[in-house]
C-alpha positions as CSV (number, residue, x, y, z in Angstrom):
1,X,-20.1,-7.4,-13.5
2,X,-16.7,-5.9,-12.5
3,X,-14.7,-8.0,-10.6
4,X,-11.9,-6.0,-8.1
5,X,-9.0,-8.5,-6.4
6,X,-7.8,-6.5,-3.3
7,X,-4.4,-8.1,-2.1
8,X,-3.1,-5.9,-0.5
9,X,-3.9,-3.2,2.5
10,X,-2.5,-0.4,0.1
11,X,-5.0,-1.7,-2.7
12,X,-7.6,-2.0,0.4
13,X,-7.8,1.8,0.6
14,X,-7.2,2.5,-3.2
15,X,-9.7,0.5,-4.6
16,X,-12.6,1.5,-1.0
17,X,-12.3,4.9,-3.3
18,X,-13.0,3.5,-6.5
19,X,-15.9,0.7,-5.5
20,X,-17.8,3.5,-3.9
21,X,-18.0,5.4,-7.4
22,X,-18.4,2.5,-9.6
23,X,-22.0,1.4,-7.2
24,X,-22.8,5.1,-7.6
25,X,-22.6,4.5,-11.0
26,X,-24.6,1.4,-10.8
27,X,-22.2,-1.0,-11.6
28,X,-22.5,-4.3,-10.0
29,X,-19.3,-5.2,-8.3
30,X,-17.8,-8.4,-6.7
31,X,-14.9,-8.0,-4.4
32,X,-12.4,-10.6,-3.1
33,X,-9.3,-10.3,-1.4
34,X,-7.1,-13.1,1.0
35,X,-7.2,-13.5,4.7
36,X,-5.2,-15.3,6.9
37,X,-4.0,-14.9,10.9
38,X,-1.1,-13.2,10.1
39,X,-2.3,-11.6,7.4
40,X,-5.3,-9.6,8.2
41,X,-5.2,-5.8,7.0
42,X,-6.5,-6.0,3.4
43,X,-9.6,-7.2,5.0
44,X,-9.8,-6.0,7.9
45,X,-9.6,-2.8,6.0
46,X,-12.8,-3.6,3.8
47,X,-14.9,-4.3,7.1
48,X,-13.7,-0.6,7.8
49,X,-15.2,0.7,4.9
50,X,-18.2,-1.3,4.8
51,X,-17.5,-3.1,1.5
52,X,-18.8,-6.6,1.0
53,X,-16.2,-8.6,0.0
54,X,-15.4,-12.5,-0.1
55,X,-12.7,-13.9,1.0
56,X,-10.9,-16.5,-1.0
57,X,-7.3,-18.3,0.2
58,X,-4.6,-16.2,2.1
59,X,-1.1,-15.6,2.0
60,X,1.2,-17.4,1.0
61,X,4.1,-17.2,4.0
62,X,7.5,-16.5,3.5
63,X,9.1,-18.8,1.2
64,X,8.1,-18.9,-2.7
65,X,7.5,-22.6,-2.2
66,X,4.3,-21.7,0.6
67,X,3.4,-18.9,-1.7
68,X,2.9,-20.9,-5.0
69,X,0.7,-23.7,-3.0
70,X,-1.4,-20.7,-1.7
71,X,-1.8,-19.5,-5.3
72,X,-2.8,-22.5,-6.4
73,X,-5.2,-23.0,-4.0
74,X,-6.7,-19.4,-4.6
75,X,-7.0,-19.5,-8.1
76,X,-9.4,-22.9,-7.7
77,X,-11.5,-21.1,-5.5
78,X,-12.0,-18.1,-7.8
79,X,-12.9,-20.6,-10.5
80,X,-15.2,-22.1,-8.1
81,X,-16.7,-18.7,-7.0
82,X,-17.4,-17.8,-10.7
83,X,-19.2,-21.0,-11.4
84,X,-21.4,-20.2,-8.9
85,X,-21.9,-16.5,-9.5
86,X,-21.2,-16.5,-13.2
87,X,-17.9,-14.9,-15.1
88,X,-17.4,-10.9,-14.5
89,X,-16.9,-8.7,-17.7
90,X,-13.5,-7.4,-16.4
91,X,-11.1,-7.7,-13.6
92,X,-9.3,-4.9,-12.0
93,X,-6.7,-5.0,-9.4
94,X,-3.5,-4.2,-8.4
95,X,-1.3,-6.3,-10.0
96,X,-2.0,-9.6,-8.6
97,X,-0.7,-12.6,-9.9
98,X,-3.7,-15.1,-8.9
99,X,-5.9,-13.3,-10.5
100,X,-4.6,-12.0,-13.4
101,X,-4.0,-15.4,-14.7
102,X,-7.2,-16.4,-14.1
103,X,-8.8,-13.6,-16.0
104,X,-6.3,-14.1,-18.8
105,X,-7.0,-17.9,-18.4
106,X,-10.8,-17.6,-19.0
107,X,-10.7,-14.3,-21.5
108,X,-11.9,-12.0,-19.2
109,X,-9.6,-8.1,-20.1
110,X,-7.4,-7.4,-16.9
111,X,-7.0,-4.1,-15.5
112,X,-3.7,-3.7,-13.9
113,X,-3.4,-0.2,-11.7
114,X,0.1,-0.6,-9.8
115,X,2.5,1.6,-8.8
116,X,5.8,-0.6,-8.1
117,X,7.0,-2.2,-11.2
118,X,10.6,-1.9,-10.3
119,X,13.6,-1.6,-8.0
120,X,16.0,1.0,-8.4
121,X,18.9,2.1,-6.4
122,X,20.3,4.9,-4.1
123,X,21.3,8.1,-6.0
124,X,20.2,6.6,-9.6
125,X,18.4,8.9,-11.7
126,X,18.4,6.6,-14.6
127,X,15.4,4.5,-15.7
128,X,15.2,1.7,-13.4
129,X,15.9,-1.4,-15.1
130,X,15.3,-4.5,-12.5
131,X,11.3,-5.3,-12.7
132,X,9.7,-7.1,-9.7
133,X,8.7,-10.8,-10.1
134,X,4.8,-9.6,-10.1
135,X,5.1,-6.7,-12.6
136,X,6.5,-9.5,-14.6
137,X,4.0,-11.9,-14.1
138,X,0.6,-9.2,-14.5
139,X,1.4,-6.6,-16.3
140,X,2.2,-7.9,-19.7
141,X,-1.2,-9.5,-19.6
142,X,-2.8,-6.0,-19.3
143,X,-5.5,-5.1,-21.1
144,X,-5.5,-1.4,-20.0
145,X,-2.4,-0.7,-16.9
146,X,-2.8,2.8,-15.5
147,X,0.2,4.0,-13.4
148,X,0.9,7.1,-11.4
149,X,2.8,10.1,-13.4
150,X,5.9,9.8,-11.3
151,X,6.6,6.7,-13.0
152,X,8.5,6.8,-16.3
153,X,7.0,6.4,-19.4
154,X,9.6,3.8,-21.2
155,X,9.8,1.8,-18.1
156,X,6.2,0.9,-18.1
157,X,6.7,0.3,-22.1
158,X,9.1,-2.8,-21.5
159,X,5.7,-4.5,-20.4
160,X,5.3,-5.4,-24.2
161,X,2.3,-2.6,-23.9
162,X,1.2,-0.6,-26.6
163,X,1.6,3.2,-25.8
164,X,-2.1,3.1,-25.8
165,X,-2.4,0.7,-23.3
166,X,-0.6,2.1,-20.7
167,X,-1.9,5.5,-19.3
168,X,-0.7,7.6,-16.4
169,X,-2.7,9.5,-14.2
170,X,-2.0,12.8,-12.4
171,X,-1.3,12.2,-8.1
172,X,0.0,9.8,-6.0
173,X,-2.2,6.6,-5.2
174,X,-2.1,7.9,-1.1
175,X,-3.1,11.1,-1.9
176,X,-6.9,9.5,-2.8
177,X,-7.6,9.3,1.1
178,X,-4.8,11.0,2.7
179,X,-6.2,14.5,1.0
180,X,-9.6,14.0,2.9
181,X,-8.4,13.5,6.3
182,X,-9.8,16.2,8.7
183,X,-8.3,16.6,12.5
184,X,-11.2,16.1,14.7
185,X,-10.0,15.4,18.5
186,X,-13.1,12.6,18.6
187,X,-10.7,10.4,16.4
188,X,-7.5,10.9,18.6
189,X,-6.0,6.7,19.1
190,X,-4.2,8.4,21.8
191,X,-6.8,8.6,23.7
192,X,-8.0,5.1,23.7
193,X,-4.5,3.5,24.4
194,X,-4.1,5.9,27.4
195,X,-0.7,8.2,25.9
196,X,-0.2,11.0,27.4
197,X,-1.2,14.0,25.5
198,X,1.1,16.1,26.2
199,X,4.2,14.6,24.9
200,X,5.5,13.8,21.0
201,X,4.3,10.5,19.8
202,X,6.7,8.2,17.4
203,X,5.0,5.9,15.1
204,X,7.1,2.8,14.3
205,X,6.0,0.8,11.3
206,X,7.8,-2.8,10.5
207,X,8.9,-3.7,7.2
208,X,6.7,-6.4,5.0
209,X,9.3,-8.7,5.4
210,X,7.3,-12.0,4.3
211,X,6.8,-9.6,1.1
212,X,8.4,-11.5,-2.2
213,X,10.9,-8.3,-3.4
214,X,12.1,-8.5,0.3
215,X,15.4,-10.2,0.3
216,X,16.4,-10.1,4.1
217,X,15.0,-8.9,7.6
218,X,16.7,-5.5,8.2
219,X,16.9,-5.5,12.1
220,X,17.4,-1.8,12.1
221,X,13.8,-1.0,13.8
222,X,13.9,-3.6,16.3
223,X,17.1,-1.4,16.9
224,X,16.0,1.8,17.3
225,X,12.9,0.9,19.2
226,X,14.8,0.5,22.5
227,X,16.9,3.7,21.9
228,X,13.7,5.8,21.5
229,X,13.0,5.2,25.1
230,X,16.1,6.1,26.5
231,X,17.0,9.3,24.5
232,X,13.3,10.8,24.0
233,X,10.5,11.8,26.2
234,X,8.1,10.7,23.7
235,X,5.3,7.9,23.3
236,X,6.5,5.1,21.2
237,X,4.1,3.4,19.0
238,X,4.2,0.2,17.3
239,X,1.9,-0.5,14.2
240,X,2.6,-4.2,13.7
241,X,3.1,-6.4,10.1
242,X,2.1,-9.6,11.4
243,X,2.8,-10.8,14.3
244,X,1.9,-8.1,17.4
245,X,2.2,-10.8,19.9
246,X,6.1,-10.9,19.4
247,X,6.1,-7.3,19.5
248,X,3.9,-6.9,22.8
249,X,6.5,-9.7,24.1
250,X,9.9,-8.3,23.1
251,X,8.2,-4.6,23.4
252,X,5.2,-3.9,25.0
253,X,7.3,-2.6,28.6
254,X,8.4,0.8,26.6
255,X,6.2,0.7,23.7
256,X,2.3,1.0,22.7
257,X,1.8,-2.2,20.5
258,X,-1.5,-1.7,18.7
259,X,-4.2,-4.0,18.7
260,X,-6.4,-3.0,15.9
261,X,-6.4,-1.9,12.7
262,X,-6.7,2.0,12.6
263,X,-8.4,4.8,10.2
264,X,-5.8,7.0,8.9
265,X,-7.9,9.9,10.7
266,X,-7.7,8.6,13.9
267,X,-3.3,8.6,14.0
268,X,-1.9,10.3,11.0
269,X,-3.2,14.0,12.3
270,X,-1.8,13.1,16.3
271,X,1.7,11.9,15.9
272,X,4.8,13.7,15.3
273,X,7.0,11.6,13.3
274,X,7.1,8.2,11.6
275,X,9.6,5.8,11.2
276,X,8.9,3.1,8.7
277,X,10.2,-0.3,6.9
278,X,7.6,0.0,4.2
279,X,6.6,1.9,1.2
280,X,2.8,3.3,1.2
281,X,2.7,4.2,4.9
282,X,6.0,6.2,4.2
283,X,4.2,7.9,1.6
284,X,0.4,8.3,3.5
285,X,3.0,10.5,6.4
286,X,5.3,12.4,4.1
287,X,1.7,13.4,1.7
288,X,0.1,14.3,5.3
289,X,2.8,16.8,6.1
290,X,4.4,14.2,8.7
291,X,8.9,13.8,9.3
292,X,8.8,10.7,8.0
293,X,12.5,8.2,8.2
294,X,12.6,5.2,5.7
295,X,14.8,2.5,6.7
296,X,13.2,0.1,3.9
297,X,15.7,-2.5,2.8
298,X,14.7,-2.2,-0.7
299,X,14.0,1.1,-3.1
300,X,11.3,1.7,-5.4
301,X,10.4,4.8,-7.8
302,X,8.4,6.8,-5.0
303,X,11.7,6.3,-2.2
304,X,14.3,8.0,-5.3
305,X,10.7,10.5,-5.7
306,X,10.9,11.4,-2.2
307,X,14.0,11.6,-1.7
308,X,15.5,13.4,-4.7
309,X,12.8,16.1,-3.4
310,X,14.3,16.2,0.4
311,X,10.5,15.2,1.1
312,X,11.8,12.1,3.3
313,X,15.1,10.7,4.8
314,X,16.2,7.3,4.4
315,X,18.6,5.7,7.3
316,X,19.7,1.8,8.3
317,X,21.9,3.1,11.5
318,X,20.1,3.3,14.4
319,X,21.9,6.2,16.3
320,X,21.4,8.1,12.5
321,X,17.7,7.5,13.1
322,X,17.6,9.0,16.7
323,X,19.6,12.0,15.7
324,X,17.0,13.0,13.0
325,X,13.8,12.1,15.1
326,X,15.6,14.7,17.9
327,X,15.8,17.3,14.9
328,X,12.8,17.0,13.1
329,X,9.8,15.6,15.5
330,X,7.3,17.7,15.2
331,X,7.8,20.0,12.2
332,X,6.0,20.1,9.1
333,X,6.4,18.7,5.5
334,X,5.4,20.9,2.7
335,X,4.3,18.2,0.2
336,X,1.2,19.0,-1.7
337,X,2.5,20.1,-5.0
338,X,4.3,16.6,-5.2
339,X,1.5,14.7,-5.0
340,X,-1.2,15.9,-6.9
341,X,-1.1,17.2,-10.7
342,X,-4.2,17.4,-11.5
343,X,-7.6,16.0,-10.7
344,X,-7.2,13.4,-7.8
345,X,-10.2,11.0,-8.8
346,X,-11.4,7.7,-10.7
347,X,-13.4,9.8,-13.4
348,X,-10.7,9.8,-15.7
349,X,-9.8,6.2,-15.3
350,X,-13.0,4.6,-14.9
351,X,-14.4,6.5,-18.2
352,X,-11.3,5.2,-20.0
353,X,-12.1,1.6,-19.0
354,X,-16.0,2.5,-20.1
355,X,-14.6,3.1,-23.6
356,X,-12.4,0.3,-24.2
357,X,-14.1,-2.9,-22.0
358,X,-17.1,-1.7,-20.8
359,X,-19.4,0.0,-22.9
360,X,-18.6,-2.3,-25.8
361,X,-20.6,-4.9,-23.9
362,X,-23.7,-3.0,-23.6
């Protein structure tokens, strides 16, 4: 049995790809991720899909304190879940810390696949050197950790990794579902919140502020929101993080606040640009062609990626922000050839876990 912990609604999408091809593959599968009423995309994402899942514990919250107790709390109920369904042959997830340390706890091999090991800084071209409290905490107990190639090699080596347990792989994790999108009118969100079709449509997209590597609330979207209204003739649309009752309540008289979790089908291919706090919804619009404006409070591999190749801009100034959307809403991104290198699939991955884990099993 191969056991995939989804955390995350980044991992949500990733690993909907993969669980498809391991059950055609006849592999049985048990999926878990975390809920909670704040907290709702990972799964919510899953129900989309149509991939049976359980749910076990939620997030944390905001402070390391509320996020520890959850963990706790999680990790009990995966050892209850196994007792009842019996101990999977290998776990593969994205780096998350309650279940990695179950896995390593009990002896079952852990399967990291993770693309944001470390922080790194404006204008650095350098290795970066400042890992993230998870990589820290999963990664070295890796059996196998597959990365994508943008990644350097020597900074996934100070995982205390062999070099033949850490493998890269040739595209961008977004690129998995953000390649098959096809524009079919049917799908159009606009539609269904009652926009008017004939003007540009802004997507705004919070920061994960409760996230753990986020040190501080960065108010510059809160900012900008207002000044979209007065200096565009555009729809404004807000894709909340959490908490989409504040947002209908501080901005639901010049803004669409969405209710629902979306397909990317039915708004990446009928908006115009995107302004975003966060790092894999930045990367879904920039790999779909979309203007996309960063104004994330923290910088990862991908944002120096993207922006060493003039792929995305990154601003925290508010009238900086409205002075790009005016220049660049509704032009194009050539982007392909930066996210894909080769074959943009499990196959190679999932044979390479066969090898090692799997098959030696059987």
């Amino acid at each position: 049995m191969i056991w995939i912990d989804v955390a995350t609604p980044k991992y949500a999408m990733f690993f909907s790809k993969m669980i498809q091809e391991l059950l055609e593959l006849n592999y049985k599968v048990l999926v878990t991720t975390r809920y909670a009423p704040h907290y709702t995309e990972a799964k919510e994402i899953l129900d989309i899909h149509g991939i049976e899942h359980i749910v076990l514990g939620e997030y944390g919250g905001s402070t390391l304190l509320e996020k520890f107790e959850a963990r706790i709390f999680r990790q009990k109920e995966i050892l209850d879940l196994f007792r009842a369904k019996g101990t999977p042959d290998v776990l593969i997830c994205g780096a998350v810390v309650d279940s990695v340390h179950v896995a390593y706890g009990i002896g079952i091999p852990v399967v990291n696949i993770y693309d944001t090991p470390a922080f790194t800084t404006p204008g650095d071209i350098n290795c970066p050197t400042e890992l993230t409290a998870v990589s820290r905490l999963t990664l070295p107990f890796s059996h196998l950790f597959f990365y994508p190639f943008v990644l350097p090699r020597e900074l996934m080596l100070r995982f205390a990794l062999d070099e033949h347990q850490a493998i890269p792989y040739p595209f961008i994790d977004v690129a998995l579902w953000i390649n098959d999108i096809q524009k079919d009118d049917k799908n159009d969100f606009r539609k269904r919140y009652n926009l008017d079709l004939t003007k540009p449509t802004i997507l705004v997209r919070e920061e994960e502020y409760k996230a753990h590597y986020v040190k501080e609330k960065i108010p510059t979207i809160y900012e900008v929101i207002p000044l979209l209204k007065q200096k565009l003739d555009a729809n404004i649309v807000i894709m909340p993080r959490y908490e989409k009752d504040r947002l209908k309540r501080d901005f639901g008289h010049i803004a669409s606040v969405l209710e629902e979790k979306l397909k990317p089908e039915e708004f990446y291919p009928f908006i115009d640009i995107f302004i975003g706090g966060g790092g894999t919804m930045n990367l879904e619009a920039v790999c779909y062609g979309i203007p996309t404006i960063s104004t994330r409070s923290i910088w990862l591999v991908h944002d120096q990626y993207l922006l060493k190749n003039q792929l995305m801009f990154w601003s925290q100034n508010a009238s900086e922000i409205i002075e790009i959307t005016k220049n660049m809403i509704g032009k194009r991104v050539n982007s392909q050839s930066y996210f894909v290198r080769g074959e943009c699939n499990f196959n190679s991955i999932i044979s390479k876990i066969e090898e090692i884990i799997l098959k030696p099993k059987k």
